[in-house]
N, C-alpha and C positions, 0 to 999 in steps of 0.2 A: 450308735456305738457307745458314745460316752455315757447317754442314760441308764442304761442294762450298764456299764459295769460302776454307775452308780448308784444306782437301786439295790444294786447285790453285794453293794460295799466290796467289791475286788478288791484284795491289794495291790495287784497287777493288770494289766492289757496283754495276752498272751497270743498267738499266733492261730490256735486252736478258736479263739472268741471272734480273732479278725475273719476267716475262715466262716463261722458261722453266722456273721455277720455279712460276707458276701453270700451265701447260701440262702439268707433270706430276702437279699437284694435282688438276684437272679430269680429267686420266684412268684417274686411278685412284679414280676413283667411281663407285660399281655403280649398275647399276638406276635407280630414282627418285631418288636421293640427289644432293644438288645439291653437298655435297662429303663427301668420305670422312672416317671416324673418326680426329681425332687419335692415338688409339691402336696405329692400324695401322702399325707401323714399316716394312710396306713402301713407306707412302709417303713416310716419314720417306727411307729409301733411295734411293726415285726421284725426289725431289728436292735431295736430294745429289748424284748421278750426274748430273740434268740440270745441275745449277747447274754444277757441276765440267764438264763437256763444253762449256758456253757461253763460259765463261771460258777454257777451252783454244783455243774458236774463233775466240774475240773477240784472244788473244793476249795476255790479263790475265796468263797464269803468270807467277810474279815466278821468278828465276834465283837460287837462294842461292849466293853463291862461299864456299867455306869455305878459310880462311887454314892454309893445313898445315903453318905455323912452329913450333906447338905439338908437334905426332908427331917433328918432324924435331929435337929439342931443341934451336930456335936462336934462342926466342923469347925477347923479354926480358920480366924479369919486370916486374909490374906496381908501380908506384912508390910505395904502400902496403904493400907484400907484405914480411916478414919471410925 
């Protein structure tokens, strides 16, 4: 749950992601098994994947703008900094 809505930088955990994230919990349970083995990290995966795709659809991705004052050396230095 928390990887998917950290991969996709969410701003939020919304109700819609938890939701898709039980959806892919349920289906990746075999047989008679009402849910699958924690252990199975494919489902560790396919509820990352789903989380992350929900939040891409819902339009949670957060946008990081990175400040390029730094590479371009014209930043100033910080006013603790020797």
């Amino acid at each position: 749950m928390f990887l998917g809505a950290f991969k996709a930088q969410s701003r939020a955990i919304v109700p819609a992601m938890l939701i898709a994230a039980a959806r892919a919990i349920a289906g990746a349970a075999r047989g008679d098994d009402l849910v699958p083995s924690v252990l199975d990290r494919a489902v560790h995966t396919a509820v990352a994947q789903a989380v992350e795709a929900k939040a891409e659809e819902l339009g949670l991705r957060q946008t990081l703008v990175v400040d390029d004052a730094w590479t371009r050396g014209k930043a100033e230095p910080l006013p603790f900094s020797r």
